[in-house]
C-alpha positions in Angstrom: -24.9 14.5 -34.4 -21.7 15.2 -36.7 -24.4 17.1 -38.8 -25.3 19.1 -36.2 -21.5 20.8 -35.5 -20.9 20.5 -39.4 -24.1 22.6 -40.2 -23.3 25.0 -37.2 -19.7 25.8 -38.0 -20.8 26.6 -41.5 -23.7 28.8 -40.6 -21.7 30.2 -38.4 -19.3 30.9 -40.7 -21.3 32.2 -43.3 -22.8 34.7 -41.5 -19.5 35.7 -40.0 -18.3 36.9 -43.1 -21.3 38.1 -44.3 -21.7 40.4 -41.3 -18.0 41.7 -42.2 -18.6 42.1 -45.7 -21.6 44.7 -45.0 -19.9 46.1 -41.6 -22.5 44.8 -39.4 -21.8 44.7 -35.6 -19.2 42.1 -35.4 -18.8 42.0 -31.8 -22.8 41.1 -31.7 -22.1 38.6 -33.9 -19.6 37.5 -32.2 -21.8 36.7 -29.1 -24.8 35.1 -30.7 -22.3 32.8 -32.5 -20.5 32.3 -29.1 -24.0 31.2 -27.9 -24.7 28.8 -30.8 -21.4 26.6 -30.1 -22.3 26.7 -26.4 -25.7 25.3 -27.2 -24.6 23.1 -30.0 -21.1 22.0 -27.1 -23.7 21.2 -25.1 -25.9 19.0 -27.0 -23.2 16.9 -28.1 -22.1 16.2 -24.5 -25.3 14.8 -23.1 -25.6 12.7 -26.5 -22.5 11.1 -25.2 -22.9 11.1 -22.1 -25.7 8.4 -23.1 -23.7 6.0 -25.0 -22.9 2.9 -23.2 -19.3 2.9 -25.0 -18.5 6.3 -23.1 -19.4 5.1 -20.3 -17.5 1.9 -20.5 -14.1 3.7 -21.6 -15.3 6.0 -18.3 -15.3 2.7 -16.0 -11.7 1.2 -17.3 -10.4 4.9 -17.2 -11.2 5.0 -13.1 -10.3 1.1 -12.8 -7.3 2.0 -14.5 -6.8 5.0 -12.1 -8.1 2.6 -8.6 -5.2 0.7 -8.9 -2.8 3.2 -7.1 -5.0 4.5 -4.7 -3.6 3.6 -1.4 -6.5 1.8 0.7 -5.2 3.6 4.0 -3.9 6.5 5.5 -2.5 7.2 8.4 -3.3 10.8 9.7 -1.2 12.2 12.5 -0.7 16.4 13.1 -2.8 17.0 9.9 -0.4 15.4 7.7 -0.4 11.6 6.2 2.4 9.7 7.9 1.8 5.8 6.7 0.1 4.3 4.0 -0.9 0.5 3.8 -3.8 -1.9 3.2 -6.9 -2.6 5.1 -5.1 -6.2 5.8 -2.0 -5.0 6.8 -3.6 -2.4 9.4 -5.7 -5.3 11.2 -2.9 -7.3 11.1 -0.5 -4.7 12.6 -2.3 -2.0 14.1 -0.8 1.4 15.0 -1.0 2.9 17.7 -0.5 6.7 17.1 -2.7 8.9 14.9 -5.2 10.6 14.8 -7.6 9.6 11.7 -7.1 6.5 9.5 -9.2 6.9 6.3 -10.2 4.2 4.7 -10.3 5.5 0.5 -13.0 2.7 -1.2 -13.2 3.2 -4.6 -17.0 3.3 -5.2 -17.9 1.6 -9.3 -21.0 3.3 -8.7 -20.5 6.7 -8.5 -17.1 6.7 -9.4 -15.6 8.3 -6.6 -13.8 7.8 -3.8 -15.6 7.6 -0.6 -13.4 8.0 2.4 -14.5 6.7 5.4 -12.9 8.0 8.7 -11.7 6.3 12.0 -10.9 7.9 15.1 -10.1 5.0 16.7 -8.5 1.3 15.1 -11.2 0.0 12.7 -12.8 -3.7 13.1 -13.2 -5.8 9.8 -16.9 -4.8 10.3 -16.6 -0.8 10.5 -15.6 -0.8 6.8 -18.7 -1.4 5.9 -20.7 1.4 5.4 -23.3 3.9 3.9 -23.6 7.1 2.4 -25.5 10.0 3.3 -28.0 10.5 1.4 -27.7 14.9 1.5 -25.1 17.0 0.8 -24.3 20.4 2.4 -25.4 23.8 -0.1 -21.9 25.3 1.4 -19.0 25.3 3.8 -16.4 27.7 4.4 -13.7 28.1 6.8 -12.3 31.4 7.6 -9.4 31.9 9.6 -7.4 35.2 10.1 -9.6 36.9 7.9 -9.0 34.5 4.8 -12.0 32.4 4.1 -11.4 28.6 2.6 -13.7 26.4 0.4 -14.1 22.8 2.1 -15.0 20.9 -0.9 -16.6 17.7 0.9 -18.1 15.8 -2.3 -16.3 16.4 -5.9 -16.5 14.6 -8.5 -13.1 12.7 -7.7 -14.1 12.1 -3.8 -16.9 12.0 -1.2 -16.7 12.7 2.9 -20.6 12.4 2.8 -20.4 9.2 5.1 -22.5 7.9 7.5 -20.4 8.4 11.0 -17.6 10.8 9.6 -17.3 14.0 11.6 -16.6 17.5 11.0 -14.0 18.9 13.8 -10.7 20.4 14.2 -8.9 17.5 13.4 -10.6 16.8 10.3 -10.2 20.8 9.3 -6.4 20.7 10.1 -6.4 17.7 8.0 -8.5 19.1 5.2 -6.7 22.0 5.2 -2.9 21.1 5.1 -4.0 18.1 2.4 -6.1 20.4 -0.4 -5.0 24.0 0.9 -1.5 23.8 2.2 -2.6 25.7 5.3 -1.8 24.7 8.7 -4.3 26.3 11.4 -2.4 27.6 13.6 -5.0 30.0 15.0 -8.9 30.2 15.7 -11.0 29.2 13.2 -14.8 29.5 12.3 -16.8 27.3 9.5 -19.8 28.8 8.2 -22.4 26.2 6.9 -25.4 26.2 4.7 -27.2 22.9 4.8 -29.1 20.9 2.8 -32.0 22.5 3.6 -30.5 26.3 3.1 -30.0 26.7 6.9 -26.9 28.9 7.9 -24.9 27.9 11.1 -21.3 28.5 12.4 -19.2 25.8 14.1 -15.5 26.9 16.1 -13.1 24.7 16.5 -14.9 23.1 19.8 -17.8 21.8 17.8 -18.3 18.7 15.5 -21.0 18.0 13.2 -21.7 14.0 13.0 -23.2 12.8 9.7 -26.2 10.7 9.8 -28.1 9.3 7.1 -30.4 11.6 6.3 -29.7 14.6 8.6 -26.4 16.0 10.3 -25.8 16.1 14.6 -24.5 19.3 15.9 -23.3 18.7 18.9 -19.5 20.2 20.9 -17.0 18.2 22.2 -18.2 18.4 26.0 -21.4 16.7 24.9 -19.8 13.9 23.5 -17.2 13.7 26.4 -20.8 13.0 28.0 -22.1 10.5 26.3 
């Protein structure tokens, strides 16, 4: 594999000055040899991507990082206004917010799925399950300026079974990975898994299931 980027930065370099030394097109030159260290970048990174060392060092690196993750959050007016354990909510439950998300650190994947709670959690809710699809695209747009909702990155995943997409999650999302407050009407334009486009306001929610999504407004599940 060294070989590989030895022999391609000499080539490269040989025909680099080559190509100067009889005027060729250096800006085409240029490109092709762009292309080469792309392809040859590439290579190397799914070679290591393979090696159970790199993978290792990848494990202790998010161990390493798992430690300071706080386990809960308290979510009240969009913003996080406690942090404990899963222990010390049970044993001293509040009585005020509006999510509590539960951040387990997932060996697996490495990443953190976060699991949320509109009401206080039993020892039983936190376990749970992921979805098994992922939305194509979400956007919110509000006051003409549109916002990416990032819901699965490769540092963290809403994609749980249960979790909802409504206002309170948006203000949440919002004012934690925008800085935005919504202060105003909103709309969120989807493309599922399966390329479907729909819209959502601020009096729908979209329930995750496990292999599908519920869209369903707020009257419907006052109903239920």
């Amino acid at each position: 594999m060294l070989s590989l980027a030895i022999n391609t930065v000499v080539y490269s370099a040989a025909i680099y000055f080559g190509a100067k030394y009889y005027n060729y097109d250096i800006d085409g030159f240029l490109l092709c040899r762009f292309h080469d260290a792309m392809f040859a970048a590439s290579y190397i990174q799914i070679y290591l991507q393979n090696i159970e060392m790199i993978k290792y060092i990848q494990m202790k690196v998010y161990e390493f990082k798992s430690v300071s993750i706080n386990q809960i959050e308290v979510v009240k007016n969009n913003k996080i206004i406690s942090t404990s354990t899963v222990d010390n909510l049970l044993e001293n439950p509040c009585d005020d917010f509006d999510y509590i998300i539960y951040n387990s650190n997932n060996f697996s994947t490495m990443k953190l799925d976060k699991i949320m709670f509109d009401t206080i959690p039993t020892p039983a809710d936190f376990q749970y399950n992921i979805c098994n699809f992922s939305f194509i695209q979400v956007i919110l747009t509000m006051s003409d300026i549109s916002y990416k909702i990032d819901l699965k990155t490769d540092r963290y995943n809403y994609y749980i079974v249960n979790n909802k997409l409504d206002s309170k999650f948006f203000g949440y999302y919002l004012y934690k990975y925008h800085n935005v407050s919504i202060d105003v009407a909103y709309t969120v334009s989807i493309m599922d898994h399966n390329a479907k486009m729909f819209s959502i306001s601020q009096e729908d929610v979209v329930i995750f299931e496990e292999d599908d999504y519920k869209n369903a407004s707020y009257t419907d599940r006052k109903e239920k």
